[in-house]
C-alpha positions in Angstrom: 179.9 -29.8 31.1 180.0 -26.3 28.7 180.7 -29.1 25.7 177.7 -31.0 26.7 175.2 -28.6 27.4 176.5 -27.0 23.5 176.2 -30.2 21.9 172.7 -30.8 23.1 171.6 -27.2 22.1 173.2 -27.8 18.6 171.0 -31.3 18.4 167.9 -29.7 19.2 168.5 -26.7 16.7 169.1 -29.0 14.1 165.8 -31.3 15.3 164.0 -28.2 15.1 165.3 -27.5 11.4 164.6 -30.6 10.0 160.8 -30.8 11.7 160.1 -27.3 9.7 161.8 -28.9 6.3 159.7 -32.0 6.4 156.8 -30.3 7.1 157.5 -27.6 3.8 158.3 -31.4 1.9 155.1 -32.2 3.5 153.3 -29.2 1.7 155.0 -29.6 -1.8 152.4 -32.5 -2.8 149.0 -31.2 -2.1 150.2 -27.0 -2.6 151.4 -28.4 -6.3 148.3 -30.5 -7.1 146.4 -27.2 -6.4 148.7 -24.8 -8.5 148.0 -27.3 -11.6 144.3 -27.4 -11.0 144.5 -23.1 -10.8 146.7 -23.5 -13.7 144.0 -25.9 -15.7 140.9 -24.0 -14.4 142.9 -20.7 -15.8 143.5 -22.7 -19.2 139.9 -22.8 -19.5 138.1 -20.0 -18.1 140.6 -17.2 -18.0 142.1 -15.2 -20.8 145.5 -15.6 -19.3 148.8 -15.4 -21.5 150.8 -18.5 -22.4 153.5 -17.8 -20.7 151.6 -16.9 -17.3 150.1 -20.7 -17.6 153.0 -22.0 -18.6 154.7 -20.6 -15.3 152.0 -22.1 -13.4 152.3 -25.4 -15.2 156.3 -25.4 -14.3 155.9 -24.3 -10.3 153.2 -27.3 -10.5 155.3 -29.9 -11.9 158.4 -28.6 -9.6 156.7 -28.9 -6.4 154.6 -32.2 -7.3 158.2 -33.9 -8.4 159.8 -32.3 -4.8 156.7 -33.9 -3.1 157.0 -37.3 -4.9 160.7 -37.3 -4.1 160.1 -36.8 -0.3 157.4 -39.2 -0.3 160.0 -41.8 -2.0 162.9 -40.5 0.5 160.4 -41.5 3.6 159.7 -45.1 2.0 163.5 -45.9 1.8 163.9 -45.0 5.0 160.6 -46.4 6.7 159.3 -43.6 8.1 156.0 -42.3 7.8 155.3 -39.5 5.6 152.5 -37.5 7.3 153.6 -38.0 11.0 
């Protein structure tokens, strides 16, 4: 009964851990799409440094790559996305 009762604790941790890193995929897309749009807007309005927009620029394109990949992860698998 102890191994049971261990082994259905462990499946719910690890449920729980992979519901809070979908939903951090989940924010990659639309948190990355607004980085590049501060990033633009800084390009244009802002006396920024290069290097401070290119660091934008980069932190954009990493988390709208890590949102593209989880959205093509959930369409090999068939599950939704956005559940």
């Amino acid at each position: 009964m102890k191994i049971n009762s261990n082994k259905t604790d462990l499946d719910k941790k690890r449920e729980e851990e992979r519901r809070k890193l979908r939903r951090k995929f989940q924010m990659c897309l639309p948190l990355g799409a607004l980085v590049l749009l501060l990033a633009l807007l800084c390009k244009q309005f802002a006396y920024l440094s290069d290097f401070t927009i290119g660091f934008l620029e980069g932190i954009a394109i990493a988390l709208l790559v890590a949102g593209v990949g989880y959205l093509i992860w959930c369409k090999v698998k068939k599950e939704k996305p956005f559940e």
